[in-house]
Chimera marker file (.cmm) of the C-alpha trace (Angstrom):
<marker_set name="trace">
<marker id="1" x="106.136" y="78.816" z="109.049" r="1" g="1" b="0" radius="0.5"/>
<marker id="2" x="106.141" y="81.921" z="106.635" r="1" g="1" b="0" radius="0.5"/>
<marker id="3" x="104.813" y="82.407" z="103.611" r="1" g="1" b="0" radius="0.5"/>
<marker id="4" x="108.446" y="82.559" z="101.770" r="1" g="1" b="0" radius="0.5"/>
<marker id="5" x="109.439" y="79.301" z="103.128" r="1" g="1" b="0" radius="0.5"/>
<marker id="6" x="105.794" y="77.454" z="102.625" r="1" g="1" b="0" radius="0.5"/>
<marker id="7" x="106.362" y="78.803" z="98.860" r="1" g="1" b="0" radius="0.5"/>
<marker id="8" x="109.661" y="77.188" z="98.800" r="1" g="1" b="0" radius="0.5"/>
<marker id="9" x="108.044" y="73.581" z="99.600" r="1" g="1" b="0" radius="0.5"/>
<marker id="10" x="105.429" y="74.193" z="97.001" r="1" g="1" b="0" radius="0.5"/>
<marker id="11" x="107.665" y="74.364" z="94.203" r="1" g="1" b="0" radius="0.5"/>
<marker id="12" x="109.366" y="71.812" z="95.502" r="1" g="1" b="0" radius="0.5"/>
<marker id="13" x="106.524" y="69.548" z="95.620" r="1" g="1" b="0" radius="0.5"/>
<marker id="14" x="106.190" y="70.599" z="92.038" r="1" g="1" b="0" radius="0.5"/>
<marker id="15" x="109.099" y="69.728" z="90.770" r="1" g="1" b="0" radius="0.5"/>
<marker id="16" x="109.037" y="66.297" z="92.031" r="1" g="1" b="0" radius="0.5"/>
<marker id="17" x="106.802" y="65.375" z="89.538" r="1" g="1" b="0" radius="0.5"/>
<marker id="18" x="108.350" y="67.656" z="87.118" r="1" g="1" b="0" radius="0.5"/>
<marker id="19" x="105.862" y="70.563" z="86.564" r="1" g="1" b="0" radius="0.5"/>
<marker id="20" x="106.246" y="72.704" z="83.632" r="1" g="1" b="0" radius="0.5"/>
<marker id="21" x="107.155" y="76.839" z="83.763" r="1" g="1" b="0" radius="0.5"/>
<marker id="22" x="106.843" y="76.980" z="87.273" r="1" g="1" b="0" radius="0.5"/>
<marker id="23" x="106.924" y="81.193" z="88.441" r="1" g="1" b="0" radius="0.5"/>
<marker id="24" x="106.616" y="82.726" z="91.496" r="1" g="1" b="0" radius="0.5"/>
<marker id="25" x="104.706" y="85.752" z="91.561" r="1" g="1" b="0" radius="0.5"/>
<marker id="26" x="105.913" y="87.588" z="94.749" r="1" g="1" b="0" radius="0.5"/>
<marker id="27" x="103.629" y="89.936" z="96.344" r="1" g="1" b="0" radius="0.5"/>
<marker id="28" x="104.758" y="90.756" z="99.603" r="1" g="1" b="0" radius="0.5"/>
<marker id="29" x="105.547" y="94.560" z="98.538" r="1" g="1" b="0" radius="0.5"/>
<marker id="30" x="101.876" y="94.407" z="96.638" r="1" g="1" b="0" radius="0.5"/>
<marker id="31" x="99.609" y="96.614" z="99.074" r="1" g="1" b="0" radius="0.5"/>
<marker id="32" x="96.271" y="94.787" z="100.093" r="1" g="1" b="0" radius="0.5"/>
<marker id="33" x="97.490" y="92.060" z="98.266" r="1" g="1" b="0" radius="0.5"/>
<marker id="34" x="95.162" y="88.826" z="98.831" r="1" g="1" b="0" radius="0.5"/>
<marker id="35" x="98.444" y="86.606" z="99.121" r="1" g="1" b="0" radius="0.5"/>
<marker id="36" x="101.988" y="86.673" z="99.340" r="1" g="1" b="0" radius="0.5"/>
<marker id="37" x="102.635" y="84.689" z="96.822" r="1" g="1" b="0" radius="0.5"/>
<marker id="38" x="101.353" y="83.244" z="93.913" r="1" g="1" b="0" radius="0.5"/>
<marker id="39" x="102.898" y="80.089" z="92.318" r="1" g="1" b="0" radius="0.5"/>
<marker id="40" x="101.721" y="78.589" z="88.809" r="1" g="1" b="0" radius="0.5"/>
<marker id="41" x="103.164" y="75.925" z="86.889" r="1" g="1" b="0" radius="0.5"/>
<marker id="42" x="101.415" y="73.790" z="83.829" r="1" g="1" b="0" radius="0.5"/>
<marker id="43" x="101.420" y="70.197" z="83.069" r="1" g="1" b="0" radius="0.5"/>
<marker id="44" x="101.261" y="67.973" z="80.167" r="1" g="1" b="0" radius="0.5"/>
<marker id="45" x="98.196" y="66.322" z="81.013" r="1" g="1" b="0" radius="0.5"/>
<marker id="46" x="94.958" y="66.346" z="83.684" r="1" g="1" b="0" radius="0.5"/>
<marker id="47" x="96.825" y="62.938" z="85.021" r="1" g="1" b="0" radius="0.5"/>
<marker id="48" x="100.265" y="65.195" z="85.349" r="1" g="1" b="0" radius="0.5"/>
<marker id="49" x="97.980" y="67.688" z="87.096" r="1" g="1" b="0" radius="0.5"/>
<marker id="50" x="96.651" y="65.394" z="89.748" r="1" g="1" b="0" radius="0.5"/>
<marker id="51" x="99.564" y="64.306" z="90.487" r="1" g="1" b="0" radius="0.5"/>
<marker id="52" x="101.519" y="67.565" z="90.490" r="1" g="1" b="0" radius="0.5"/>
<marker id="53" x="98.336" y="68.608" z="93.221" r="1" g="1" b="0" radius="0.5"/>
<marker id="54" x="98.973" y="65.613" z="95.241" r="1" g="1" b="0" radius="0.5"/>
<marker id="55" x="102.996" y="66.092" z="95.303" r="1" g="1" b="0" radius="0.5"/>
<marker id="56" x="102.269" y="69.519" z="96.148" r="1" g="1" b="0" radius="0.5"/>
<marker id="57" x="99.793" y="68.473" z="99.310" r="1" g="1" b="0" radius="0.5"/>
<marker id="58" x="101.875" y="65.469" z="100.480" r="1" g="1" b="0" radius="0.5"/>
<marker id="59" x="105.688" y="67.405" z="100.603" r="1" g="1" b="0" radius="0.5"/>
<marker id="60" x="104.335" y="70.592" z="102.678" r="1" g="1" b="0" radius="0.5"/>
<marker id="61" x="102.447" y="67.854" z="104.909" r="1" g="1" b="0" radius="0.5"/>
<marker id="62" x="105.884" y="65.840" z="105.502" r="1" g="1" b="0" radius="0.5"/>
<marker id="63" x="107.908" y="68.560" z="105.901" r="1" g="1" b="0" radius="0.5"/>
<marker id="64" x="105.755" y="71.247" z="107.722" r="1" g="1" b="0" radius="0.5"/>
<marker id="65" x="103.143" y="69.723" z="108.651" r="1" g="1" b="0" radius="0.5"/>
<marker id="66" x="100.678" y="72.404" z="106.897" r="1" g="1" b="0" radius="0.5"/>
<marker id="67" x="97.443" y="70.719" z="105.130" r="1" g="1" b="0" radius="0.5"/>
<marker id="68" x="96.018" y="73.136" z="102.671" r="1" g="1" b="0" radius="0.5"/>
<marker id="69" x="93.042" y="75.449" z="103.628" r="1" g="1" b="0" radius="0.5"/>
<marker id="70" x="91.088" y="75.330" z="100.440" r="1" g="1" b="0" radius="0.5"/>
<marker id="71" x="91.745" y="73.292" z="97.219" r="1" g="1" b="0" radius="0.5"/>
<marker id="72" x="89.423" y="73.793" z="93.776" r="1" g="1" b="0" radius="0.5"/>
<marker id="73" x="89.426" y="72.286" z="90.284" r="1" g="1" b="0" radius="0.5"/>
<marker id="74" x="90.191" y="68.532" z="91.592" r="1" g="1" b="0" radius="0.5"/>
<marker id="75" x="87.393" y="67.059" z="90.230" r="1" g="1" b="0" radius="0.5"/>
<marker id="76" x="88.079" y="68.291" z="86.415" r="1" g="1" b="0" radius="0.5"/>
<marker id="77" x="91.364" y="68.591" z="86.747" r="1" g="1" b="0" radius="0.5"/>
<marker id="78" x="91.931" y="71.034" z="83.886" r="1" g="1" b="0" radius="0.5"/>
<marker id="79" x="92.775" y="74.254" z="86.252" r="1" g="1" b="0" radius="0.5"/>
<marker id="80" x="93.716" y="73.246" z="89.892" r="1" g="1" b="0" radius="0.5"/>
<marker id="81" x="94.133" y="76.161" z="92.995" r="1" g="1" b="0" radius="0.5"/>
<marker id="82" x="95.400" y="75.200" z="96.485" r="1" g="1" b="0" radius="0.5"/>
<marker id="83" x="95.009" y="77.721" z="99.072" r="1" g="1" b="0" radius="0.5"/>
<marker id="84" x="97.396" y="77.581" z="101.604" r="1" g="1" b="0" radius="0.5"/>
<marker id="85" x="96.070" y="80.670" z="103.930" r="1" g="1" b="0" radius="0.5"/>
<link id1="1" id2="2" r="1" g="1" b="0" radius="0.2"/>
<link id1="2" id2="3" r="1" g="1" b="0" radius="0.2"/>
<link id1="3" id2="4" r="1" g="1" b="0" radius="0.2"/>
<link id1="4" id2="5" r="1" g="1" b="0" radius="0.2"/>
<link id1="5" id2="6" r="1" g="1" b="0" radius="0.2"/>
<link id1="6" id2="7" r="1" g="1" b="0" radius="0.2"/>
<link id1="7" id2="8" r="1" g="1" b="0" radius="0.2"/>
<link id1="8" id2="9" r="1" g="1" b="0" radius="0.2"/>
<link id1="9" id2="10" r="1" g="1" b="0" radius="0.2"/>
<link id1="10" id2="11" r="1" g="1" b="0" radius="0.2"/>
<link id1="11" id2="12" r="1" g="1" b="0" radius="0.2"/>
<link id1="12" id2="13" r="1" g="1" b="0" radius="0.2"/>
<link id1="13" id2="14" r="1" g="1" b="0" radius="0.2"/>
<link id1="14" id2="15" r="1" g="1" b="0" radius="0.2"/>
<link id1="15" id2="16" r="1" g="1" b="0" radius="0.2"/>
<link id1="16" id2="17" r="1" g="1" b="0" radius="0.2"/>
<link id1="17" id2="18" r="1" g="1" b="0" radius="0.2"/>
<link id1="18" id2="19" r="1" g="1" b="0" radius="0.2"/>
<link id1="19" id2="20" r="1" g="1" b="0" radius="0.2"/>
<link id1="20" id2="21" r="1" g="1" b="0" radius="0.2"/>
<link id1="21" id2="22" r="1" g="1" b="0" radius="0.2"/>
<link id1="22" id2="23" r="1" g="1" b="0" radius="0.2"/>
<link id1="23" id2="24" r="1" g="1" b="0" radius="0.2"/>
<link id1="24" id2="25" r="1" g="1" b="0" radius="0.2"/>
<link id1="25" id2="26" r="1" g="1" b="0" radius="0.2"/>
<link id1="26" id2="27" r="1" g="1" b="0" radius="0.2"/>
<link id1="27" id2="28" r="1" g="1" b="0" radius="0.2"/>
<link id1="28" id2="29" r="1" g="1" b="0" radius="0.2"/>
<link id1="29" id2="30" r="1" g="1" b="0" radius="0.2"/>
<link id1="30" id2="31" r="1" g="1" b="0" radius="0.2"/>
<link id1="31" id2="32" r="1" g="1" b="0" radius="0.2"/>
<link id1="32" id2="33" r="1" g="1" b="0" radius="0.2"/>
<link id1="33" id2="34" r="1" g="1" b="0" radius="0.2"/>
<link id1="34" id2="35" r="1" g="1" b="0" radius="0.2"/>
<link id1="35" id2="36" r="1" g="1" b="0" radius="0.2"/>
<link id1="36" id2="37" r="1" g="1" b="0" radius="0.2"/>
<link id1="37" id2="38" r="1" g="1" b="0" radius="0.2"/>
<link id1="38" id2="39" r="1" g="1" b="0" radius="0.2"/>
<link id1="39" id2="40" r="1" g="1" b="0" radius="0.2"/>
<link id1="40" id2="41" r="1" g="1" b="0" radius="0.2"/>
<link id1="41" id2="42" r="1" g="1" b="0" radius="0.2"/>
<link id1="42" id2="43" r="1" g="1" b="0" radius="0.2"/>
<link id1="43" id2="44" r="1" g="1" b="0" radius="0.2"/>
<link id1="44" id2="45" r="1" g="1" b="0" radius="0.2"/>
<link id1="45" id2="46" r="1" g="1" b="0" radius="0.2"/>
<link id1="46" id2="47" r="1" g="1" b="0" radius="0.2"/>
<link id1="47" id2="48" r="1" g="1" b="0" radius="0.2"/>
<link id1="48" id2="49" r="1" g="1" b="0" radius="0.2"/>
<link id1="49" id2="50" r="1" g="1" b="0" radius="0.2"/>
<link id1="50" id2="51" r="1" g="1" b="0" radius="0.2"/>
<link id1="51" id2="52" r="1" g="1" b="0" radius="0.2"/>
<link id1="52" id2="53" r="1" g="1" b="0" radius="0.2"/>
<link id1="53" id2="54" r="1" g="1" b="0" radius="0.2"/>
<link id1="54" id2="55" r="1" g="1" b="0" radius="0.2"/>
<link id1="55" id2="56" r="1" g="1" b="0" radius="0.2"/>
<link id1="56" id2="57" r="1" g="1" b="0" radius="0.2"/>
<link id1="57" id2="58" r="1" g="1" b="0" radius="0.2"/>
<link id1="58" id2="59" r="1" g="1" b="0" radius="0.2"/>
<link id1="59" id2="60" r="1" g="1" b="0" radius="0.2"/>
<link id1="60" id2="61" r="1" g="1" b="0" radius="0.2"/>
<link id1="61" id2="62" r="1" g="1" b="0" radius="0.2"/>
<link id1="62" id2="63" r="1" g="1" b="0" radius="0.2"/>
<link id1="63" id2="64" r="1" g="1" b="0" radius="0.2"/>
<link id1="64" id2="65" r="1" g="1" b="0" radius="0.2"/>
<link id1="65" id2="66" r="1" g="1" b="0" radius="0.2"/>
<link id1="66" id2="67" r="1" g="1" b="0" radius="0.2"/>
<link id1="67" id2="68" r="1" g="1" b="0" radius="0.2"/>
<link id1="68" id2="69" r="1" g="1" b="0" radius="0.2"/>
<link id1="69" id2="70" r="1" g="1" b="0" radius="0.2"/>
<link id1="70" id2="71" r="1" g="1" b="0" radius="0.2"/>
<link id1="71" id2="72" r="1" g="1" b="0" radius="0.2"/>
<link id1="72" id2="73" r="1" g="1" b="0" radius="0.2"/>
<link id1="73" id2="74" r="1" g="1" b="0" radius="0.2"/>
<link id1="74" id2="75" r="1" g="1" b="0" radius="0.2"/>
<link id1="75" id2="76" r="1" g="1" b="0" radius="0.2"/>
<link id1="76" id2="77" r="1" g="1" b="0" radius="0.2"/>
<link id1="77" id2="78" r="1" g="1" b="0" radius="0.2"/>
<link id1="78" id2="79" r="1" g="1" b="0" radius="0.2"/>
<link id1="79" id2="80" r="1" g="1" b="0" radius="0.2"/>
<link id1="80" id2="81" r="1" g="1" b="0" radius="0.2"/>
<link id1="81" id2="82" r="1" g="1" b="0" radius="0.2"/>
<link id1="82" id2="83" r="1" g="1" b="0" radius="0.2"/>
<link id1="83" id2="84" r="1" g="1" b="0" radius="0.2"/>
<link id1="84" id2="85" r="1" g="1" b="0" radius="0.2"/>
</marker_set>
């Protein structure tokens, strides 16, 4: 799968639990960039946030089959980053 298409299932896993100011930073044309893209959104609460995560983690699983390489921030829930390579 590439990376436009993964980024495509994030943010739609985000928006099924109705994430906030959701932007796509694309950096495919960024040289020695450490990704291709970037995708942020904000929540209303650390509860929104987990769930937001999970959303995120459970639609690119059912659609492509990709688990994430790397997640951080689960456990406080204020900030959360998931790496999909």
């Amino acid at each position: 799968m590439n990376s436009e298409a993964l980024s495509n299932l994030v943010v739609q896993g985000m928006q099924e639990k109705k994430a906030k100011n959701i932007t796509i930073l694309d950096l495919t044309n960024v040289k020695n960039a450490v990704a291709d893209f970037f995708i942020i959104c904000s929540a209303t609460s650390d509860t929104q946030a987990d769930s937001i995560s999970d959303s995120i983690e459970e639609y690119v699983y059912k659609e492509a089959k990709e688990k994430p390489w790397m997640t951080e921030g689960k456990n406080n829930r204020e900030w959360i980053l998931i790496d999909f390579a």
